[in-house]
C-alpha positions in Angstrom: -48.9 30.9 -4.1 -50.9 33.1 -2.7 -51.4 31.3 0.4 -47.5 31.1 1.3 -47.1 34.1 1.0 -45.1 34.3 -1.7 -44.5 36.4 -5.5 -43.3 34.2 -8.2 -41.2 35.5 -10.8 -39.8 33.9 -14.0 -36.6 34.6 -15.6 -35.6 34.3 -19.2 -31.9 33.4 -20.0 -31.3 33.7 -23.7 -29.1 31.1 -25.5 -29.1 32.9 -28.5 -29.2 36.4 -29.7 -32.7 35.6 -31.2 -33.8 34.6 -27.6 -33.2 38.1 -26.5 -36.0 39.2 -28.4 -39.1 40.4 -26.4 -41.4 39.1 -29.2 -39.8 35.6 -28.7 -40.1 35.4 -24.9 -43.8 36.4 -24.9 -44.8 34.3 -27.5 -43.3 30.9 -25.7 -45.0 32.7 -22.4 -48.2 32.6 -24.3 -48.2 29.6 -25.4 -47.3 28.1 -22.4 -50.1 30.4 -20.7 -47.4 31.5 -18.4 -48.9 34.3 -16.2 -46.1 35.2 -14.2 -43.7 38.5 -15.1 -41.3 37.4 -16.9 -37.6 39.3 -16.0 -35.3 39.0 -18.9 -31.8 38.7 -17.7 -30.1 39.9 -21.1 -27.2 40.4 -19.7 -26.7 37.4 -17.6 -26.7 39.6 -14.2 -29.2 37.8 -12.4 -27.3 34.2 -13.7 -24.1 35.6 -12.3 -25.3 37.4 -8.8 -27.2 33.5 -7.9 -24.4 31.5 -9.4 -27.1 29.7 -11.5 -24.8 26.9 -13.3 -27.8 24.9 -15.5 -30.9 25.9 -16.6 -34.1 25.3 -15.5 -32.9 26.6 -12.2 -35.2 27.5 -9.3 -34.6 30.0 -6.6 -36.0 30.7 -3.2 -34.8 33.9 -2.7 -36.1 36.4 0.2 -37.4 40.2 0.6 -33.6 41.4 0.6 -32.7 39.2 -2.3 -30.7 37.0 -0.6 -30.8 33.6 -1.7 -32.5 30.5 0.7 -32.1 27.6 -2.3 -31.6 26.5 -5.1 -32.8 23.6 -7.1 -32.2 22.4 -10.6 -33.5 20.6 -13.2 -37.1 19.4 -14.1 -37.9 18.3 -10.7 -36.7 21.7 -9.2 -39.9 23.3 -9.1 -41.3 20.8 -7.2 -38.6 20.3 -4.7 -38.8 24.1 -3.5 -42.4 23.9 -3.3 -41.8 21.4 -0.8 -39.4 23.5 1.3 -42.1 25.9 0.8 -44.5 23.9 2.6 -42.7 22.7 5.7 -41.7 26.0 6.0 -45.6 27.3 6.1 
C-alpha cells in the first residue's frame, strides 16, 4: 500500500445490535489478523454518505473524501487494486 501511496481503512457495518460491540469487532479483526483501523460506522453514516447498497463494498475514496469508485462483492478488493495500479 505503501508504495501507491495510499492509507487503507476498514469499516465495520453491524447487522445486529451484538455487532456493534467493540469486543465483537476486534475479536473477528484478530482472528483475521486484520491490521488496519477499523472505523465502526454504528450509525450507518458512512453507508449512507457513499451510497454503499451490499456489503463487502470497497471504496476508492480521495484526500477530500470524495468518492473515485466503488466495487462490490468478493472480487471488489481486487478490482480497485487494479484501478490502483494503472493509476500508479
Amino acid at each position: 500500500m505503501d508504495q501507491l501511496s495510499i492509507h487503507l481503512t476498514c469499516v465495520h457495518v453491524p447487522y445486529t445490535e451484538e455487532e456493534k460491540s467493540i469486543e465483537v469487532v476486534s475479536k473477528y479483526a484478530e482472528e483475521k489478523n486484520l491490521i488496519a483501523p477499523i472505523v465502526l460506522d454504528q450509525d450507518y453514516e458512512i453507508v449512507t454518505k457513499y451510497k454503499i447498497q451490499g456489503l463487502p463494498s470497497f471504496c476508492l475514496i480521495d484526500k477530500e473524501g470524495q468518492l473515485i469508485d466503488r466495487k462490490m462483492g468478493d472480487t471488489g478488493w481486487e478490482k480497485i487494486l487494479k484501478k490502483l495500479e494503472k493509476r500508479s
